[in-house]
C-alpha positions as CSV (number, residue, x, y, z in Angstrom):
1,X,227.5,21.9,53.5
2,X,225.6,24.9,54.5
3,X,224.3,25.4,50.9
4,X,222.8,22.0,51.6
5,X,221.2,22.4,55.6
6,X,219.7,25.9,54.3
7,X,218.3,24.6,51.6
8,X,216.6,21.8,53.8
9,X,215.5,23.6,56.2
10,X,213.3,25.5,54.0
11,X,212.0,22.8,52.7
12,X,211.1,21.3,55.8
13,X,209.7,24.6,56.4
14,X,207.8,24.7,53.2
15,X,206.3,21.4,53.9
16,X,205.5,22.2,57.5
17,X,203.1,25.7,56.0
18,X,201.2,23.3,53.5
19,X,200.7,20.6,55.7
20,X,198.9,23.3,58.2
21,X,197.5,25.3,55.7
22,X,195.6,22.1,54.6
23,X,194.4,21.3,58.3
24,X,192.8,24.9,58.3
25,X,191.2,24.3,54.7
26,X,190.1,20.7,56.1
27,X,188.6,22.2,59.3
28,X,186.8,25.3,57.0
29,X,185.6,22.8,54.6
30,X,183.7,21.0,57.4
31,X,182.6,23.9,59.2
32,X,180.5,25.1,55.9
33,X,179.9,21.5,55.4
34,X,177.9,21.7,58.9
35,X,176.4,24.9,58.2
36,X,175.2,23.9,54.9
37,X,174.0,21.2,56.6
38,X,172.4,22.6,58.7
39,X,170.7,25.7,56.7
40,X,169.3,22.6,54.6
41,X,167.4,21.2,57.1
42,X,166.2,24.5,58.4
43,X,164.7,25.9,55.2
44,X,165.0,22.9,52.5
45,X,163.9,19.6,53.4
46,X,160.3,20.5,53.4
47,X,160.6,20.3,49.6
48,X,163.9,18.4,49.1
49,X,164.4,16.1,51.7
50,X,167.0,14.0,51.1
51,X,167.8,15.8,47.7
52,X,163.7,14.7,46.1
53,X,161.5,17.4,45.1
54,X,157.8,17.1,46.4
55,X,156.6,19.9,44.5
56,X,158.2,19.1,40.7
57,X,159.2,15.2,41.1
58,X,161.2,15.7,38.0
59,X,163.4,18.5,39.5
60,X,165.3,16.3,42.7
61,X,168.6,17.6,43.8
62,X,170.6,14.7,42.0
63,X,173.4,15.0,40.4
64,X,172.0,14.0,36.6
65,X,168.5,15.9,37.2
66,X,170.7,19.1,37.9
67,X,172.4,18.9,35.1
68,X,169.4,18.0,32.9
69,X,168.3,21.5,34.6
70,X,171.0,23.3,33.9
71,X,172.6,23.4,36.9
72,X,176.9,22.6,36.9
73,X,177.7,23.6,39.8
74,X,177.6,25.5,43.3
75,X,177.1,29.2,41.5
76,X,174.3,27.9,39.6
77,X,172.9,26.9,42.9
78,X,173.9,29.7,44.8
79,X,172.1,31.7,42.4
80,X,169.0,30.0,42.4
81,X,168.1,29.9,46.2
82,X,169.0,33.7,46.6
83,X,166.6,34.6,43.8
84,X,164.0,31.7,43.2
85,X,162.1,31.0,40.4
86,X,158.6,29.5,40.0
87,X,157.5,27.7,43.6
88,X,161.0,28.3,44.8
89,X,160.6,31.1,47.0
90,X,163.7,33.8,46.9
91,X,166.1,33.2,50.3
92,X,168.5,36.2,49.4
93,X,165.9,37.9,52.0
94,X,166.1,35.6,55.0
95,X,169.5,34.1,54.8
96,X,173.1,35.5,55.1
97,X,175.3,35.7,52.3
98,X,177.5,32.5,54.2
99,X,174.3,30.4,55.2
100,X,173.5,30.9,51.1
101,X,177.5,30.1,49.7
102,X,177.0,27.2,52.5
103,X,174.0,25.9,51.3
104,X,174.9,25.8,47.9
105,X,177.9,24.0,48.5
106,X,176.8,21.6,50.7
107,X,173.8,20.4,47.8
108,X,176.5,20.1,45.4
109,X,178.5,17.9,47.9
110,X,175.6,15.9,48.4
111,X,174.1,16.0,44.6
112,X,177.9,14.4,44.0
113,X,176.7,11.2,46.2
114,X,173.4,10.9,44.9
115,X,172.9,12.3,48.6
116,X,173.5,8.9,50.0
């Protein structure tokens, strides 16, 4: 019987660490949502608002146009606003290392839902 009550409580206190190790997660996840958010419509939208390209029409921040343009997934993008290329100026200079990981993430989020 006491096999059994030790054995449930840790259970009970395995489930209890997952469940709040998924609140943190949950509440981090939308924290860098926010700041990606945010960063975006700081230093993006003049170009990409709402994921469109006014410079290279061809080269939106949609999901299939990304992948047409070799882009599959948040490194890729990551990598791209720290160094630029072409018109795309290099941000590795004027953003922090989060604001960038942000960033990145939060395009890929939206790219996902054809940012609607």
């Amino acid at each position: 019987m006491r096999y059994k009550l030790k054995v449930l409580c840790i259970f009970i206190a395995i489930t209890i660490c997952a469940v709040a190790m998924n609140a943190v997660a949950a509440s981090n996840d939308k924290g860098s949502n926010e700041l990606g958010q945010k960063v975006f419509q700081a230093n993006c939208t003049a170009c990409h608002d709402k994921g469109e390209n006014t410079i290279e029409p061809t080269k939106t921040l949609k999901s299939n146009a990304l992948k047409e343009n070799g882009f599959n997934g948040v490194a890729d993008i990551k990598k791209r606003v720290q160094e630029g290329k072409s018109v795309m100026p290099v941000f590795s200079d004027r953003l922090k290392v989060e604001e960038i990981e942000a960033v990145a993430a939060y395009v890929w989020a939206e790219s996902q839902k054809d940012w609607k």
